[in-house]
Structures are given as structure tokens and as C-alpha cells.
Legacy VTK file of the C-alpha trace (Angstrom):
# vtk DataFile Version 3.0
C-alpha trace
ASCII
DATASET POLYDATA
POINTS 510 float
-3.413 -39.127 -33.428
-0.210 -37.325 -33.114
-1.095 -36.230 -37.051
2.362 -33.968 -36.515
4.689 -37.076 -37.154
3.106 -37.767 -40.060
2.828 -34.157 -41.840
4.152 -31.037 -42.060
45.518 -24.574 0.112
44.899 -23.518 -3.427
41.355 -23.005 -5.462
41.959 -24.892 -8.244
40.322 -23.894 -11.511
40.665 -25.841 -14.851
42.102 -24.271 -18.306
39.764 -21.454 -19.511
37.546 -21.724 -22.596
35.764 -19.941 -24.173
31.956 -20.258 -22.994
30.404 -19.490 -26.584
28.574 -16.403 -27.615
25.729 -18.106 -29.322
23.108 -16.167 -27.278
19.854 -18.594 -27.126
19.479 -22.734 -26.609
18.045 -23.168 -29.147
20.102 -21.257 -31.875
22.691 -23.446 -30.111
20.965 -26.815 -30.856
20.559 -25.468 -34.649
23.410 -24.014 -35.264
24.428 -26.999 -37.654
21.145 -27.833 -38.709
22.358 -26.858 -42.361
24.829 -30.134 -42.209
22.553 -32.912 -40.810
19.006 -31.195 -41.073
17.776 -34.534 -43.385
19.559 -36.772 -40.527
17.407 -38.523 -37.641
17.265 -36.109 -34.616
15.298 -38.400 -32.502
14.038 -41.877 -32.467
11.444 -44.296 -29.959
12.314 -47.799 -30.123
8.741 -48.540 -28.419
6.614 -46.193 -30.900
8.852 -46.903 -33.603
8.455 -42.956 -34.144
11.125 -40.951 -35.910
11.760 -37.308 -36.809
14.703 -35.875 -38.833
16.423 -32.271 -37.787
14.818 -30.237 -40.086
10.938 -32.314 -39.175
11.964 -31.591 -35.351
13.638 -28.039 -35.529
9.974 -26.931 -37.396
7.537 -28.844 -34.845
9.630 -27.521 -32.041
9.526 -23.893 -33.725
5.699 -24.044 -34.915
5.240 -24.805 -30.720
7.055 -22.234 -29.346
5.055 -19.467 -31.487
2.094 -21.217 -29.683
3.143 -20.916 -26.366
4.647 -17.150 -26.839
1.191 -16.297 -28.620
-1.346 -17.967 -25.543
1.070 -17.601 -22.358
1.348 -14.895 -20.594
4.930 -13.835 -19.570
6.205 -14.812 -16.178
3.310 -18.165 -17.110
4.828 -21.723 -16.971
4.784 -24.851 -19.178
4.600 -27.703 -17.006
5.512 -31.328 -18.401
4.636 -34.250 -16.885
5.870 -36.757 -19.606
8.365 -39.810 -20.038
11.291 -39.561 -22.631
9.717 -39.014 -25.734
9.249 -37.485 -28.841
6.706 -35.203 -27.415
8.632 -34.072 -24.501
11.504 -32.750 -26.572
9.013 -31.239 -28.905
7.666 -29.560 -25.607
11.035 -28.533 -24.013
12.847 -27.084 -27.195
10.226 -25.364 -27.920
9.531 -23.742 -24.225
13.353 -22.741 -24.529
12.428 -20.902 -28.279
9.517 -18.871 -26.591
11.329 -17.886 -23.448
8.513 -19.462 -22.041
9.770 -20.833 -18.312
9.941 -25.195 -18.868
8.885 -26.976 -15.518
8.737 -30.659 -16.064
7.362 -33.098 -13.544
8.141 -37.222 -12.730
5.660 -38.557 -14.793
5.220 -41.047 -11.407
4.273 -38.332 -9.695
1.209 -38.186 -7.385
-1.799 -36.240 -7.329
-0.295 -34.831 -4.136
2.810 -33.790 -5.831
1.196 -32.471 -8.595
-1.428 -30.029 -6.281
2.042 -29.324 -4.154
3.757 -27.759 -7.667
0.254 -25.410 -8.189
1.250 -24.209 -4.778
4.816 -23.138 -5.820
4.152 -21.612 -9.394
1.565 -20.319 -11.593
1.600 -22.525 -14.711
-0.338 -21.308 -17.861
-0.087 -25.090 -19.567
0.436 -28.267 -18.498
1.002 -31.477 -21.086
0.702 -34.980 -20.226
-0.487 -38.335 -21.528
-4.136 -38.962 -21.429
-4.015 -41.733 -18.909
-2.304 -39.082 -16.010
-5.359 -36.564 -16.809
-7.345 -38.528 -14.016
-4.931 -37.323 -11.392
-3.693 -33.741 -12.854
-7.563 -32.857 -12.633
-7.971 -34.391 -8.818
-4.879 -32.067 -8.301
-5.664 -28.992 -9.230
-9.444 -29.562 -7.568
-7.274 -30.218 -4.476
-5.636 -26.425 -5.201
-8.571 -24.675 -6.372
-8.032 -24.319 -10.086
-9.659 -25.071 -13.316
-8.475 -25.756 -16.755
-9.615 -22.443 -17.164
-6.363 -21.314 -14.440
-4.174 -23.961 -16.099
-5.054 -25.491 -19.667
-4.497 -28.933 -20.154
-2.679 -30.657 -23.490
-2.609 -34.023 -23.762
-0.147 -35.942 -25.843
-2.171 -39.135 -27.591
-6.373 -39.790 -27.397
-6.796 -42.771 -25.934
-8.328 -40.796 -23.279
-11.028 -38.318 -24.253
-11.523 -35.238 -21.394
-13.611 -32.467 -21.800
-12.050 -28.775 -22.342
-8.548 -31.121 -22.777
-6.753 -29.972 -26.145
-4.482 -32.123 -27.670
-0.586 -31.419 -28.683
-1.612 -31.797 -32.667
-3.540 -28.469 -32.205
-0.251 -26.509 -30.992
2.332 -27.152 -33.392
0.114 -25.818 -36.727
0.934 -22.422 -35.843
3.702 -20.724 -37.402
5.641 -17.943 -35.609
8.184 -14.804 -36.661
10.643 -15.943 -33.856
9.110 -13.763 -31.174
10.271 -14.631 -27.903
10.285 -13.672 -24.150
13.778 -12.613 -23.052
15.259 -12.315 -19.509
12.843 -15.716 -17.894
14.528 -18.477 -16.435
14.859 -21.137 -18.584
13.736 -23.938 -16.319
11.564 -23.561 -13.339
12.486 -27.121 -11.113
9.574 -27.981 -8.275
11.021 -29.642 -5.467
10.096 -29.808 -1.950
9.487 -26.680 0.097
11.263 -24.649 -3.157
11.436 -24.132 -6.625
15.053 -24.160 -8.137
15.233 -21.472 -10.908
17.767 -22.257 -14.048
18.468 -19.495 -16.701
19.460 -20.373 -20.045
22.909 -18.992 -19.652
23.057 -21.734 -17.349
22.552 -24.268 -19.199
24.033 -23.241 -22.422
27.421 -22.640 -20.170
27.384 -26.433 -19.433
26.145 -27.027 -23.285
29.218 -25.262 -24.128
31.960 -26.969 -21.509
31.271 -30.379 -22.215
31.166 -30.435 -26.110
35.034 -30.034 -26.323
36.730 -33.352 -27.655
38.200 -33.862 -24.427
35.079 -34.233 -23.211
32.283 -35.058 -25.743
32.619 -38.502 -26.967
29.794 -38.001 -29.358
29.838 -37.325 -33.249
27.620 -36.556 -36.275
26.214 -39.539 -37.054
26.251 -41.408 -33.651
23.684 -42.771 -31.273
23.065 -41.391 -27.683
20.362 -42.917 -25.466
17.846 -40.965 -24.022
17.307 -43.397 -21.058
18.091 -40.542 -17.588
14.894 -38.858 -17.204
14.500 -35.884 -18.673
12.438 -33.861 -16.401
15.018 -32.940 -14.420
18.313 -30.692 -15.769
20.778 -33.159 -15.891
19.165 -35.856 -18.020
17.585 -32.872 -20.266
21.201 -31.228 -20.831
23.369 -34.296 -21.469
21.205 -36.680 -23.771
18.544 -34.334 -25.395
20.337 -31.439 -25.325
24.244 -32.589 -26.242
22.825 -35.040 -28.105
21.367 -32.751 -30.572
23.876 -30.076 -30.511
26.354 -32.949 -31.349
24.807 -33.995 -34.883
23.773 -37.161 -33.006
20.280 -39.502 -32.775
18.972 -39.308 -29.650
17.264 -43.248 -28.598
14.773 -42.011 -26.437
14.550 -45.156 -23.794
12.145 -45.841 -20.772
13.365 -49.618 -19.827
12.465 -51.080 -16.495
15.352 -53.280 -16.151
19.073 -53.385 -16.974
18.384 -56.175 -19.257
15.540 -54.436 -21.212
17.429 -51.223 -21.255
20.720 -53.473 -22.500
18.273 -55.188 -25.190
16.916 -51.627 -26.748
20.826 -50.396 -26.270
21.416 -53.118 -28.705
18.653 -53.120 -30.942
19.227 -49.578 -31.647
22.623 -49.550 -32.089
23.545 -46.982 -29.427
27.465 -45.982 -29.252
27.116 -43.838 -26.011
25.020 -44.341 -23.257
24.824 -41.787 -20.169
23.575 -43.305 -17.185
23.990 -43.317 -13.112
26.317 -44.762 -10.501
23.578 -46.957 -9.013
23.044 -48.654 -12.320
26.564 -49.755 -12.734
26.814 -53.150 -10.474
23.635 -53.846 -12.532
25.431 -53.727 -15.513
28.132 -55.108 -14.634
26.264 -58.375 -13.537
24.668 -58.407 -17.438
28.492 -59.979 -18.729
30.996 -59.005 -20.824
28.722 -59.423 -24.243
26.273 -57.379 -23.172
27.156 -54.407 -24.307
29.294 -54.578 -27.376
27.648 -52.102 -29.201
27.803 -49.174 -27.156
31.679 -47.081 -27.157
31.491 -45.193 -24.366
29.442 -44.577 -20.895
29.231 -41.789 -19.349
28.490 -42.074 -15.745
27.095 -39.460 -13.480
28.362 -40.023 -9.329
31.303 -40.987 -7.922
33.267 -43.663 -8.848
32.858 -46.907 -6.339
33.560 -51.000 -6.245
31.131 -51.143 -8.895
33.030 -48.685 -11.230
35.830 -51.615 -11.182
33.149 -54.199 -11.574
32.041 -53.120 -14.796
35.501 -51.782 -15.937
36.391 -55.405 -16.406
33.197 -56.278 -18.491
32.882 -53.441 -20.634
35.561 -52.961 -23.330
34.837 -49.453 -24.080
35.978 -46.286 -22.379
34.107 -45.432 -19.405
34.238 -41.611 -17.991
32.783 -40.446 -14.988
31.404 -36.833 -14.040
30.083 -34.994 -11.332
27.856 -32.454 -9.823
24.346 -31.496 -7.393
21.662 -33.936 -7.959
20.014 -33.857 -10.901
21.917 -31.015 -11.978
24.539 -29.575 -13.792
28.022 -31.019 -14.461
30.519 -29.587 -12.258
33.782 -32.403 -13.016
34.328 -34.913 -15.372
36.989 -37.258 -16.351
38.859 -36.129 -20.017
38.694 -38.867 -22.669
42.040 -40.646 -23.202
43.501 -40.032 -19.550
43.353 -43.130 -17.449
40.935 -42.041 -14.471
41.872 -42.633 -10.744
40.726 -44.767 -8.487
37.740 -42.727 -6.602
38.317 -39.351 -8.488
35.219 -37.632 -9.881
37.847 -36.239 -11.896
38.593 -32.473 -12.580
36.533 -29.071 -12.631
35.291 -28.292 -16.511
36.499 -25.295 -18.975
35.594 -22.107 -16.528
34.648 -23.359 -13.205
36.207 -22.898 -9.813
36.531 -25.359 -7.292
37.563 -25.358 -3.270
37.670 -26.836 -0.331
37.056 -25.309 3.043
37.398 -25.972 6.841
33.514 -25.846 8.638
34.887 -22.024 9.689
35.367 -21.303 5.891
39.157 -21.250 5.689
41.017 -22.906 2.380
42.485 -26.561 3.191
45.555 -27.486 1.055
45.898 -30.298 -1.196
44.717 -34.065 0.083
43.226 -32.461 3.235
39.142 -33.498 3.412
36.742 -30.731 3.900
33.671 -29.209 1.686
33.859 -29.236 -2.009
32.553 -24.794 -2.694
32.212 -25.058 -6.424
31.833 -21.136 -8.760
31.253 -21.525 -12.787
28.591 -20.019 -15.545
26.448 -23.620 -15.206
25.558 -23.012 -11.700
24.078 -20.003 -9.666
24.888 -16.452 -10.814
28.304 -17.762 -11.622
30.146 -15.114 -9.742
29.071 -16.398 -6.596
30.930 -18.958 -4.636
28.272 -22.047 -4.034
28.523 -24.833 -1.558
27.741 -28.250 -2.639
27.202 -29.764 1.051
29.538 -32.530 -0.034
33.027 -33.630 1.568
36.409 -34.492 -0.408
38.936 -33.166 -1.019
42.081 -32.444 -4.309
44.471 -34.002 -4.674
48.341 -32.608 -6.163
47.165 -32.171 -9.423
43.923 -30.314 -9.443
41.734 -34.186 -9.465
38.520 -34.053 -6.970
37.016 -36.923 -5.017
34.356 -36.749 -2.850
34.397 -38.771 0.074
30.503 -38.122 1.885
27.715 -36.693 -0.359
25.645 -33.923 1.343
22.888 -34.768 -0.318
19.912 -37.795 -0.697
19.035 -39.412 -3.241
17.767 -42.648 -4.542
18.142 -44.025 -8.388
19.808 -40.984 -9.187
16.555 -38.807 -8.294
16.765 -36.238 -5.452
14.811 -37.120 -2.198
14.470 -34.632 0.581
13.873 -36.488 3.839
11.833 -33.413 4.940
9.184 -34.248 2.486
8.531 -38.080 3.456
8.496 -37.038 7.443
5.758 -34.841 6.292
3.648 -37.182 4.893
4.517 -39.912 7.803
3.986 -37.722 10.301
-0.101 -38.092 9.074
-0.385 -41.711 9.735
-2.053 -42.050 12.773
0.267 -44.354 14.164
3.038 -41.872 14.359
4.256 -39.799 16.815
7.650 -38.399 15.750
9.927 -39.772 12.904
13.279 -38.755 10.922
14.089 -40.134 7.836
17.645 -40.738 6.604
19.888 -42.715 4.465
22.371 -46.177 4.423
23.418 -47.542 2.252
21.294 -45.928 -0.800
18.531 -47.033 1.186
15.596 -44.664 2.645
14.912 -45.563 6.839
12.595 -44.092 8.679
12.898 -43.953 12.323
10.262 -43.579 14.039
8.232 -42.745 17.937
4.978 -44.417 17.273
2.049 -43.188 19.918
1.512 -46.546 20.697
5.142 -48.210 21.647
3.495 -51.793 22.022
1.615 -51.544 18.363
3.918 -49.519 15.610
2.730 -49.628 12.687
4.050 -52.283 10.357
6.971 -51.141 7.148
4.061 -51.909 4.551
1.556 -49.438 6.061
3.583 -47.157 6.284
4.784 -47.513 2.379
1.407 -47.984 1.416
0.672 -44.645 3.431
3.905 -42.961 1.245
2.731 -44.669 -1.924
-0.634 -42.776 -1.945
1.098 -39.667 -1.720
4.566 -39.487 -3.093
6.460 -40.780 -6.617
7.745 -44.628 -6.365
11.441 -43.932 -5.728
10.444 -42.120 -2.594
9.862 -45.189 -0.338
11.405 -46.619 3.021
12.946 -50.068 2.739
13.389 -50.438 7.029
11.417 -49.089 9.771
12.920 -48.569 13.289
10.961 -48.422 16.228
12.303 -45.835 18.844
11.442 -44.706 22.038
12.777 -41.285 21.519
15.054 -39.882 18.697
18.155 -38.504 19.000
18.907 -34.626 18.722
22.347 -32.480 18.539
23.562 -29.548 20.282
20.807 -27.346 18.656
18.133 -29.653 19.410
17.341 -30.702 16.296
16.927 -34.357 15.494
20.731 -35.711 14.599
19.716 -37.937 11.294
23.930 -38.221 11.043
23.582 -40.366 14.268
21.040 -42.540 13.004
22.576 -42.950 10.085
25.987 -43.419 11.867
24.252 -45.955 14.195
21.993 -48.002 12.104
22.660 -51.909 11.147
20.674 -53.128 8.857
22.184 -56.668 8.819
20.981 -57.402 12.825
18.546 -54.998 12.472
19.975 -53.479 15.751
20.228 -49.424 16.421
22.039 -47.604 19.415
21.075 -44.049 19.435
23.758 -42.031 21.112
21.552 -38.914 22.499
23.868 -36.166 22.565
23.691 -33.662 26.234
LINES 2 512
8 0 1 2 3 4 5 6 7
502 8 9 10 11 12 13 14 15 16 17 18 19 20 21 22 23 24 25 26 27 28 29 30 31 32 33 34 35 36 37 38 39 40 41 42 43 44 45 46 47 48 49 50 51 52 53 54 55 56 57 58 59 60 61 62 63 64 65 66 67 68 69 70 71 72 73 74 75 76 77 78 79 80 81 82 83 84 85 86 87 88 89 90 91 92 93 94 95 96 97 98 99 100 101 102 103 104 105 106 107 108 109 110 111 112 113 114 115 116 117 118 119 120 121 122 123 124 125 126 127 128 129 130 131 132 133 134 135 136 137 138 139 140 141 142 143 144 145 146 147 148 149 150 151 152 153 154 155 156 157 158 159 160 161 162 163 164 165 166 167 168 169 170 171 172 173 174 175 176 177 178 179 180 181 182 183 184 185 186 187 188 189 190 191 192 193 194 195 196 197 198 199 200 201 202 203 204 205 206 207 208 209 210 211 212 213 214 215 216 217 218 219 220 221 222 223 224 225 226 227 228 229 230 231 232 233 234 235 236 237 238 239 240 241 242 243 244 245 246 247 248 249 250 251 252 253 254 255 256 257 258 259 260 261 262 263 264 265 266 267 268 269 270 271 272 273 274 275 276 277 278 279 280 281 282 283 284 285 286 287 288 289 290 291 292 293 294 295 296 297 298 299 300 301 302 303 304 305 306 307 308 309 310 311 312 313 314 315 316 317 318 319 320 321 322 323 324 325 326 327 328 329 330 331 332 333 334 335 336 337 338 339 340 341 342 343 344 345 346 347 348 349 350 351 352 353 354 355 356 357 358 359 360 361 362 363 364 365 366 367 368 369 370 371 372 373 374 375 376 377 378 379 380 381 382 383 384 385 386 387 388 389 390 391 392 393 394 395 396 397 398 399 400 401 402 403 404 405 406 407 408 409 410 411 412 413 414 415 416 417 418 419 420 421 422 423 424 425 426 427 428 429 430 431 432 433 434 435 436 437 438 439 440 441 442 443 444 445 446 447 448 449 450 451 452 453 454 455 456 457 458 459 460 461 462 463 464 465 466 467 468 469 470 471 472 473 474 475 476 477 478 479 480 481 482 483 484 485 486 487 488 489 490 491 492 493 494 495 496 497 498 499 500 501 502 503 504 505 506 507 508 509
């Protein structure tokens, strides 16, 4: 098992930089492999696995000749793995085939996984043994076979019929041959599939490894513990990490004080993690985390940026940008931060703010944050990023309202829970929105005198969707509110709801 271990008014823009011309991601990752290549790439704490760069760059090589030699072009290569070993064997080398990468929560459902057949054609799809079970239910639910979509599986502790096994792909040896012009990653939301080149990411590969920026150095530990199946969590630990010289900690920890307690163990200097996790931190003490240098938190600054300011003695730096996407600001190392500010735009990317009838707003003046760079889009284009904020003298953004939902750092889209609530039997009409990082779902039930209860309702959710996309309040409603369009107004509920008294005034606009 897993034999391959073993063997063989103003837009403000920051300074420009220069982007790199290193064409590929993964001649980017290797660039320096001739420095560190007998250095540790990538270690698991749990497995107590290991690989150096040169054991990793020829795994990841020997896979991508597999995939380029048995997937057709336009095909995917579908993920559905934790932070591991095997999923940066798997993503590095879908980048060196051109093959498109489309990873998957490893939490997610059978009906999230037959939802993603809907949306793309994949060619492969690996996994651990134990999530077999549900891929197959899935893709009986959308009429394909293993024939349609081959299965790989990761370890044998589960033995499936027609299911081949990761060992078998990385024996074959390739001549570099590669797909050119496919997107690099293929992300499969709700109702759409976000498409990311490889320009894209190399751009943001490229902006934050400046000095200024990149805390990391040959040598140092970074932990793998944000997911990496989605962009942001692949780019800045796996990713950076590499490119950097550095050993990526690959880290799946349930709690801040198991995550703190493999942090330690391993040594780890930086550690990239989320806004939400900070007050959890925070509350660990001021021991806690003396051996890691640096965090590097993605979201806005808050009260519990302060809270674990005064606990942590390291440097702390904040960035920002969409959901589980690219970076689009970031505090610079050595420059105190201020209070609130997500900091400023990187090396090459444009930012704005704009009036609702698309007119430029001067300096401290609050309206959306437009945002134009190589990480994002086409990079010509001008993109909006649905949040509010606004910049202040000097070129520093804050954002004041986030356009967008999410919980634990993972996007949600409301739109995708109503659809699944809107099944129970019990319920008429509902809209699902956000307070205070917390999902609500208000809801019309067809029966005003017997709603159905909060845990049938997350029971009903939990059959269907991943675990972070659960309701922690129910509100019972007669009718729900709707704006001047006539659709339902999920700013009023959110504007309206109190969790405390439990106590909601909807304010139904004429």
C-alpha cells in the first residue's frame, strides 16, 4: 500500500513588478529544485509519511505522463481528498499534464458529488477507499459508470471492483508532453463552475513571494492545515510553500488545540490560517504558540485580530480577497498594520471603489471594492468583488460589509441550502441568510401551527449537503419579506434578526 513512498476619487494601484516569465506551475515550483532537491518537500504528522523534492518532483512527474497518456483533452481530474501527500501528488501533477484539476470537500455528499457530474465531464476521479461507497451511489444517481469516470483510490483498506489504485499511476514515465491552453483548475460550486487558468495562479505565485510579502525561507516549515481543494489553500501553503524551498506540514486537526499541538510537534514557523480561527487561538494563551514566527491570516481584520495580537509574539499579517480565492491585498512585513485595514493591493493589481451608478468615490468615502490584476479574471477586465469599503489617504483598503457568505472560511451560497429545504415537506417558502457568521433559515412552513423543528431540518441538510453548510436558528414566518423587485430581501432579515431574544420584525417593503 502506497508502494510509491517507499520506492522509486483615485484607482489606486500598488508599485509594479514584474509578474515572472516562467511559463508553466510547475516549472515554477521546480525552478530551484537543483538547491534543495534532497530537502523534505512535504511531511504528515498523522502518517508519519515524508517525501524529499527530488522523491516528490518525480512521483508528481511519473503522474502527470499518466493522466496526459489516458485523459482525453478538455477531460477532468477530480479530487476528493484531505491534505495529504497524495493530493499534492495529484494536483502538481494535473498542473504538469495540462490536465484541468477539480478538487472536491472531501465532506462532501453523495448529492454534491452527482451535482459536480452534472457540471463537468471528469475522465478520473481519486479518493480514499472509505468515500468509494458514496462516489459510486453518485454517479448511479447521474447515470455513469466507472467506465464514464474511472475511479483511483488512494490506500486499500477498501477493496472495489474495476477501482485502480494511485500506486498503478505514478510507474509511468513521461517525455514532458502536456496539454496547453486548459484551465488550470476547474472549481464546482453551486449552479456554476468557476474556471482558473494557470496564468492565474502563477500571477498570484509570483506577487506574493517578494520579501515584503513572503515570510517563508529555504529551510522553514509551513502548515498545510486550509483545505486544499479550493484555490486559496492550494496556492498559499502547497503551492508557496514549495516554490519557497520550504516543508509543507500537511495538517487536518479538528480543534485549535490539536491543530496548536501538531503546530508544535512539527516545528512549524508559519502558519496560514482564517479570520474565524483567530478568537480560537487567541483563547489557547500566550505559550501556545511559541514555535510558529509568523501567521498569515486570510479576512479582515476584527476584535479578535487584537485578541490574539496580545498573545502571540510573532508578526501577524493579514490579506485579502473572494472566498476561497486568490489574494487580492495583503499587509507588507515590517509595516505596523492598521486597525481594520485588509491592507494594500499586491505587485500589479488595480483596485476601486464605486458609487451603486458606477462612478469613482474619493478617498475614505464607502462604496464597492472593483478589483483588476493577472490573479483574477482575464486580468484586463475590471471585476466586482460585491464587497463594501472603502481607501483610505494612502492607498490602504478596508472593507466594511462582505458581499459574500461563508462559514469557516468555506463559501456557502444560500441558494443551494433553500434548494434542498425547500424538499422537506414541512416547508412552504424559506430564505436563508447570514448573522453573525451564523447560517438562519427563515422559513413559511405549510402548516403555521406545526413547523418543523431546527434538528429536522439539519438532519434534512445533513443528508444532502457538506457539514459546514448547516443552519444554527430557524425562524418561523408567516410571510417573507421582498424588495422593490419582488424578490425576497435576505438584507432585511438579516438587518432584522436577534438572535439573543430570538425576536424578528420583518419590515415588508410596498
Amino acid at each position: 500500500m502506497n508502494n510509491y513512498l517507499k520506492i522509486a476619487v483615485r484607482c489606486y494601484s500598488s508599485a509594479r513588478a514584474p509578474v515572472g516569465a516562467v511559463p508553466t506551475i510547475h516549472e515554477h515550483i521546480w525552478a530551484s529544485l537543483g538547491e534543495h532537491g534532497g530537502r523534505t518537500a512535504i511531511s504528515c504528522p498523522e502518517s508519519g509519511k515524508s517525501l524529499t523534492y527530488g522523491r516528490l518532483r518525480q512521483l508528481s512527474g511519473n503522474i502527470a505522463a499518466w493522466l496526459y497518456a489516458n485523459t482525453p483533452k478538455g477531460r477532468q481530474f477530480v479530487t476528493i481528498l484531505p491534505n495529504s501527500i497524495e493530493m499534492a501528488i495529484s494536483a502538481l501533477g494535473a498542473f504538469e499534464a495540462g490536465v484541468p484539476l477539480s478538487p472536491l470537500n472531501p465532506q462532501s455528499t453523495a448529492t454534491e458529488i452527482a451535482g459536480m457530474f452534472a457540471k463537468i465531464d471528469p475522465r478520473w476521479l481519486v479518493t480514499t477507499s472509505s468515500k468509494i461507497h458514496e462516489v459510486l451511489e453518485a454517479m448511479k444517481a447521474a447515470n455513469r459508470t466507472t467506465k464514464d469516470t474511472g475511479i483511483i483510490a488512494i490506500d486499500e483498506e477498501i477493496i472495489f471492483n474495476g477501482v485502480r489504485f494511485l500506486d498503478e499511476t505514478v510507474l509511468q514515465s513521461g517525455n514532458g508532453e502536456r496539454y496547453e491552453d486548459q484551465p488550470a483548475l476547474m472549481m464546482v460550486g453551486a449552479g456554476r463552475v468557476e474556471v482558473v487558468s494557470a496564468s492565474n495562479i502563477l500571477a498570484n505565485c509570483h506577487q506574493v513571494s517578494g520579501p515584503e510579502l513572503n515570510p517563508l525561507e529555504p529551510g522553514d516549515k509551513i502548515a498545510a492545515s486550509l483545505p486544499m481543494f479550493h484555490n486559496y489553500g492550494l496556492t498559499q501553503t502547497l503551492l508557496r510553500g514549495l516554490a519557497s524551498g520550504a516543508e509543507v506540514v500537511t495538517l487536518n486537526s479538528s480543534s485549535p488545540s490539536d491543530l496548536v499541538s501538531s503546530l508544535n510537534k512539527s516545528k512549524v514557523r508559519v502558519l496560514p490560517t482564517i479570520s474565524p480561527m483567530m478568537d480560537a487561538l487567541a483563547g489557547l494563551g500566550r505559550d501556545a504558540l511559541n514555535e510558529v514566527k509568523y501567521i498569515t491570516v486570510g479576512g479582515r481584520p476584527d476584535v479578535a485580530s487584537n485578541k490574539l495580537k496580545s498573545v502571540f509574539n510573532g508578526e501577524l499579517l493579514h490579506n485579502y480577497g473572494p472566498i476561497e480565492g486568490p489574494i487580492l491585498f495583503q499587509q507588507r512585513r515590517g509595516v505596523a498594520g492598521r486597525p481594520g485595514s485588509v491592507g494594500e493591493p499586491l505587485p500589479n493589481t488595480e483596485a476601486k471603489v464605486l458609487a451603486p451608478g458606477g462612478a469613482q468615490l474619493p478617498e475614505m468615502t464607502e462604496g464597492e471594492i472593483w478589483v483588476k490584476g493577472p490573479q483574477i479574471g482575464k486580468s484586463l477586465e475590471w471585476i466586482r468583488t460585491g464587497d463594501l469599503g472603502y481607501m483610505d489617504l494612502d492607498g490602504w483598503f478596508y472593507v466594511t460589509v462582505e458581499g459574500n457568505v461563508s462559514v469557516d472560511g468555506l463559501k456557502v451560497v444560500p441558494s443551494e441550502l433553500e434548494e434542498v429545504l425547500i424538499k422537506h415537506s414541512s416547508v412552504r417558502e424559506t430564505v436563508v441568510f447570514q448573522s453573525d457568521g451564523k447560517l438562519i433559515a427563515a422559513i413559511v412552513p405549510t402548516d403555521y401551527y406545526n413547523p418543523p423543528p431546527l434538528k429536522e431540518l439539519s438532519n434534512h441538510l445533513e443528508s444532502h449537503l457538506a457539514p459546514h453548510k448547516r443552519i444554527s436558528d430557524v425562524v418561523i414566518m408567516s410571510s417573507l419579506p421582498k424588495n422593490e423587485s419582488g424578490y425576497f430581501d435576505r438584507i432585511n432579515l438579516e438587518q432584522n434578526y436577534n438572535a439573543r431574544h430570538h425576536e424578528f420584525v420583518a419590515v415588508q417593503s410596498l
